[in-house]
C-alpha positions in Angstrom: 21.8 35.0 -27.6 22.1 31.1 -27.9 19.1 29.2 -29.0 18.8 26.5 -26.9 15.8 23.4 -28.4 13.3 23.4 -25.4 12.5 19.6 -24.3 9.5 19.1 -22.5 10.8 16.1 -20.9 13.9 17.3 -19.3 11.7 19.8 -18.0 9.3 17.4 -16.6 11.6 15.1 -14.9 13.8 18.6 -13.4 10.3 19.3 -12.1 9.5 15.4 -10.9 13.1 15.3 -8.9 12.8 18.8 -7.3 9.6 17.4 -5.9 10.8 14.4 -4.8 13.4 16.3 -3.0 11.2 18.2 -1.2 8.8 15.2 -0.2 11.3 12.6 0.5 12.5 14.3 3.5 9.3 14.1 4.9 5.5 14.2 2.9 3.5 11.3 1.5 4.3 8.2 0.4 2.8 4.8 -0.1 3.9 1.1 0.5 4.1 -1.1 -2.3 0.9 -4.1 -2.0 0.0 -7.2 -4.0 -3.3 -8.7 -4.1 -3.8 -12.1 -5.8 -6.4 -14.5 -5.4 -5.4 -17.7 -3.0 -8.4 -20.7 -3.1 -11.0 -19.6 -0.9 -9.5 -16.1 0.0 -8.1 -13.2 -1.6 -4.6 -12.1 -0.3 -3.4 -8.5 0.3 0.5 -7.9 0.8 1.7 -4.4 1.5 5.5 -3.7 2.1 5.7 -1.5 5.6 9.3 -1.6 7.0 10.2 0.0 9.8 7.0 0.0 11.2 5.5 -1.8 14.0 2.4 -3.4 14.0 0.5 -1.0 16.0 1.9 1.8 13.3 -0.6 0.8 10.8 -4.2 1.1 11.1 -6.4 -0.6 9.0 -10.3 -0.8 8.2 -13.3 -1.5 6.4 -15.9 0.6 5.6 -18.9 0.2 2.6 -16.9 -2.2 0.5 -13.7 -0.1 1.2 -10.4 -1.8 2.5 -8.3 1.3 3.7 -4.5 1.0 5.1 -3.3 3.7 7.3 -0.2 4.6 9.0 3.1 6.8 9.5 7.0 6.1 9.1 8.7 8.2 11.2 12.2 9.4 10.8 14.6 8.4 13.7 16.5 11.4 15.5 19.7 9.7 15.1 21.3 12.6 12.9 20.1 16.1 11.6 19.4 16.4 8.1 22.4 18.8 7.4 24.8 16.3 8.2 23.5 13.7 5.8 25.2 12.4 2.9 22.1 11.2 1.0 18.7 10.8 2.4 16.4 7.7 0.0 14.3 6.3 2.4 10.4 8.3 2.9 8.9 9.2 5.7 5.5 10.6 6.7 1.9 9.4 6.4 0.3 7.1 3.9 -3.0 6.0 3.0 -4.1 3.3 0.8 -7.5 2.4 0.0 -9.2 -0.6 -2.3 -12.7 -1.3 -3.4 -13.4 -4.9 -2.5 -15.4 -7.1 -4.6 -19.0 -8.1 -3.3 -18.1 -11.4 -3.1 -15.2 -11.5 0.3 -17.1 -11.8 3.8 -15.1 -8.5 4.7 -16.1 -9.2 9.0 -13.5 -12.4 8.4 -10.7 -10.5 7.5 -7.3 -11.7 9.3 -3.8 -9.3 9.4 -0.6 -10.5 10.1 2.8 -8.8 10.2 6.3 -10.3 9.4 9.8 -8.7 8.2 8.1 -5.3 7.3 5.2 -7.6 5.4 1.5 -6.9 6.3 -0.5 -9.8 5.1 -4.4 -9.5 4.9 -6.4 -12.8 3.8 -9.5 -11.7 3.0 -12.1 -14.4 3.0 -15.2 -15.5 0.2 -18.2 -15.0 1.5 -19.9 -18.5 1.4 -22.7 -18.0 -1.4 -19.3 -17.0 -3.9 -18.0 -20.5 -3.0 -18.7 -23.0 -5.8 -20.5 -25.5 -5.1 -21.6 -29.1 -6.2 -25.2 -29.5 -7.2 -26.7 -33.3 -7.0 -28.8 -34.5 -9.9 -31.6 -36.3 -8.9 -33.6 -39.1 -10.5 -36.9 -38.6 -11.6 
């Protein structure tokens, strides 16, 4: 019997790629987002090609921003007669905590080349503002 140097690793990512087999035919995924702040708003970009607008859901709900939505495959081919199959499929959901100070009843969505924009708004009283100094 060979002794073979067991390499927790290897085993990990044989385990991570089986899996990945298995849901990237169809299972859960998630779209890639970036948030950063733009003056007076905060800006949410979430990658969501091939969908169509009406494919993604979104609301708010106690502070929470949630994304929802499904890629579905096309029936163009059957499975067994693909070479090699990358692209995901299924539902996602993505949700984020915003911060107290966005007026989250101002929030505007737009969609453009598989790029769902959100431009979340400050709420006024997080605005700065310039106090007068008056003489006495």
């Amino acid at each position: 019997m060979r002794l073979v140097r067991w390499d927790p690793f290897r085993d990990l990512m044989n385990m991570q790629r089986q899996a990945s087999e298995v849901e990237g035919s169809y299972g859960m995924w998630a779209p890639v987002v970036d948030i950063f702040e733009s003056g007076d708003e905060l800006v949410l970009r979430a990658e969501v090609a091939g969908l169509d607008k009406d494919d993604v859901e979104i609301s708010v709900e106690n502070n929470t921003l949630t994304l929802r939505g499904e890629r579905k495959r096309e029936p163009e081919f059957e499975e067994k007669n693909a070479y090699r199959l990358e692209r995901t499929f299924g539902i996602f959901t993505r949700s984020f905590m915003l911060p107290k100070t966005v007026d989250s009843t101002r929030i505007g969505a737009s969609y453009k080349n598989g790029v769902l924009e959100l431009r979340i708004p400050k709420a006024a009283q997080a605005m700065p503002r310039k106090i007068e100094i008056k003489a006495a």
